[in-house]
Residue, then its C-alpha position, 0 to 999 in steps of 0.5 A: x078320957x074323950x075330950x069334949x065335943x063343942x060346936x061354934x055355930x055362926x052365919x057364915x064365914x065371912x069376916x066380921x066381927x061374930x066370926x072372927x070372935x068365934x073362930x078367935x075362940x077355936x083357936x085359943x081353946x087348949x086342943x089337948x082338952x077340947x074336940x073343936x068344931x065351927x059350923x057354919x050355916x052359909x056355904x062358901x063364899x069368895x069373901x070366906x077364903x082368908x076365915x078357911x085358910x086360918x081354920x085349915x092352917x090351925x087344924x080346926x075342923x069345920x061344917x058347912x050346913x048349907x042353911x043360908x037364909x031364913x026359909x032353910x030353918x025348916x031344915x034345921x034338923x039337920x044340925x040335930x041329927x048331926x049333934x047326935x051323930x057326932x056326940x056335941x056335948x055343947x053347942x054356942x052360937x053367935x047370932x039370931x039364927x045361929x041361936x034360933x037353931x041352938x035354943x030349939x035343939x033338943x038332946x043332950x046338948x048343952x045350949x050358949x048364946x055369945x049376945x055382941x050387941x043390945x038387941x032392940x038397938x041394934x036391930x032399930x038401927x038396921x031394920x027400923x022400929x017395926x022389924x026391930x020389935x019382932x026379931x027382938x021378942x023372937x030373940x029374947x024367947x031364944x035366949x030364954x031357952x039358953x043354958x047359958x048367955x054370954x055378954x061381952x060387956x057390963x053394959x050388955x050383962x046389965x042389958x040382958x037382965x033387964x030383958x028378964x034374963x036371970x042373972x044367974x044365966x048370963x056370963x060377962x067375958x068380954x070381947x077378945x081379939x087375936x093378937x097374934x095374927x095382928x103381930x105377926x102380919x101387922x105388928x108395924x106401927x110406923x107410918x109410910x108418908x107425910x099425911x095426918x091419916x084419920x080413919x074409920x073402919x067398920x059397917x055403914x049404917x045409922x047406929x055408927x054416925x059415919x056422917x058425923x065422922x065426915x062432917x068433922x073432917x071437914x070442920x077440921x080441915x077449915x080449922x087447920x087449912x095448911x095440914x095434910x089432912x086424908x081420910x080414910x073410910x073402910x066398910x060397907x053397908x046400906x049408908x054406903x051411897x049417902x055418905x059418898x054422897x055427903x062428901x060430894x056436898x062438902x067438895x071433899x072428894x080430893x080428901x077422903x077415900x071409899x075403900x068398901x069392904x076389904x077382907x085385910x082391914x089391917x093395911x089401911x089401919x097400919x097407915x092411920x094416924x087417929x082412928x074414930x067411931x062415934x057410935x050411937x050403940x056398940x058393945x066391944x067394937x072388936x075394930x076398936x080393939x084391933x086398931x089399939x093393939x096395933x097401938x093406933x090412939x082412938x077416939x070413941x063416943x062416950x057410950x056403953x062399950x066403947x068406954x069399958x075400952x078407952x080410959x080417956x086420956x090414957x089409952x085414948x079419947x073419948x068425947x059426949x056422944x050427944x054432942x058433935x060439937x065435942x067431937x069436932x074439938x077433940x080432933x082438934x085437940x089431938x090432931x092439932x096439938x099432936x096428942x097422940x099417945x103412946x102405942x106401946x101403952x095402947x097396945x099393952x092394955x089390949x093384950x092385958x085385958x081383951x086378948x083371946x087367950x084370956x079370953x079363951x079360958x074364961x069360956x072354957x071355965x065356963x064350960x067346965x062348969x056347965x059340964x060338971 
């Protein structure tokens, strides 16, 4: 009996948190059962090279369809051609691109969209009120198109619906991390020096508040002037520039590191005491995942996504994302008192709940049944 075919179609190949969902996906998936292949619209790139070599060293096959930007869309028939050439009995996408191309396929093929984030936020947040309006309309008529849409989180499940997609299309799988690539190069949970490590990784843009994260750093730091306080920042993104700027105003520079974009995000995380985010929106934050399975103790704002992560008090801490106030005594109450918690019970309710392997079978669950 012939496997079935199924595509995984991303942006790119660059590390973040789409693709490494996708590709966490490919892995997972039983190989004995399913005929994998990640196709990817931008070429290769040198920030690609550590997402190929993880594909190349599990045997996943991959296609570059060389479509990177907007104006290649007038070429998407060339992935059309390709589903009918290769036989692709379902295709999900990951990204609005990535769904434009899915949702306009026509064919036999079987049309998912994996939704990482509520789409009017998200892309207020990164384009502004004008942009935002467009792409999500032009989102949305996407998905309206889909077979299935997959949510990554109750939040966005009750989102989707509210966006006038029926309940019987959308399917909550919440987002999963690969576990065993953090135990076998990052399983570690020691530190190497004497410093109190706060950190914070991911994208530097408005919706992720890093500013809050810096101010609170320095209200910390007058509170308790005789600790070892560092922190350490690891990310890019448009608010890059302004936040280093922040730091000189507050005469930080001697205490908190810029380490921009980094393809191994793990050496810095193994060496953080308290990793923060103080979203303003979110779905899963996959960083906050990878932190916790390395049994790191988190704090988050209390909002959709962070808190189906957190159970405050038990597998970290969450603080009222209206107010920064809240924020500033937390760390206080952890850093201060040494309330870490205990890395084993972090790292346990990862694995128990948001591993790509189960993961992994609840799509593939999925995709039975749209099979049949």
């Amino acid at each position: 009996m012939n496997k079935p075919k199924i595509l995984i179609l991303l942006t790119s190949l660059r590390r973040c948190g789409p693709v490494l969902g996708g590709v966490a996906l490919a892995k997972h998936l039983d190989s004995s059962q399913w005929e994998v292949t990640v196709g990817s619209l931008a070429d290769r790139g040198p920030d690609t090279e550590t997402v190929i070599d993880d594909l190349n060293r599990c045997g996943i096959r991959f296609e570059i369809f060389d479509l990177p930007g907007w104006i290649d869309l007038i070429r998407m028939g060339k992935i059309k051609l390709y589903l009918q050439r290769e036989r692709i009995e379902l295709v999900i996408s990951y990204g609005l691109r990535p769904d434009i191309i899915n949702a306009l396929m026509t064919g036999e093929s079987i049309r998912v969209a994996s939704i990482r984030g509520m789409l009017r936020q998200e892309y207020r947040h990164k384009y502004g009120v004008v942009v935002s309006k467009l792409f999500s309309a032009l989102h949305r008529r996407m998905l309206l198109r889909m077979h299935r849409v997959v949510a990554i989180s109750k939040a966005m499940r009750n989102y989707l619906a509210e966006e006038g997609i029926v309940s019987e299309k959308i399917e909550y799988i919440p987002n999963f991390v690969d576990l065993s690539g953090i135990k076998q190069s990052h399983g570690s949970i020691s530190k190497s020096d004497q410093d109190i490590t706060i950190g914070f990784v991911g994208n530097f843009v408005r919706s992720k508040r890093v500013d809050w994260i810096i101010r609170a750093f320095d209200a910390l730091r007058q509170r308790h002037p005789d600790l070892p306080l560092k922190l350490e920042l690891v990310g890019k993104g448009p608010f890059f520039h302004k936040m280093k700027e922040l730091t000189r105003k507050l005469n930080l520079e001697n205490h908190v590191s810029f380490h921009g974009y980094v393809i191994d995000v793990f050496q810095y995380m193994e060496n953080m005491d308290l990793m923060v985010m103080a979203s303003k929106t979110e779905g899963i934050p996959r960083t906050l995942m990878e932190a916790m399975a390395l049994g790191k103790t988190c704090i988050g704002s209390s909002v959709d996504g962070i808190t189906e992560l957190i159970i405050d008090g038990k597998t970290g801490y969450l603080f009222d994302a209206s107010d920064f106030n809240a924020l500033v005594d937390l760390l206080d109450f952890v850093v201060g008192e040494k309330k870490y918690l205990n890395p084993i019970t972090v790292r346990k309710h990862i694995e128990n709940n948001f591993s790509a392997e189960f993961g992994a079978e609840a799509t593939a669950d999925l995709f039975r049944r749209l099979l049949d």
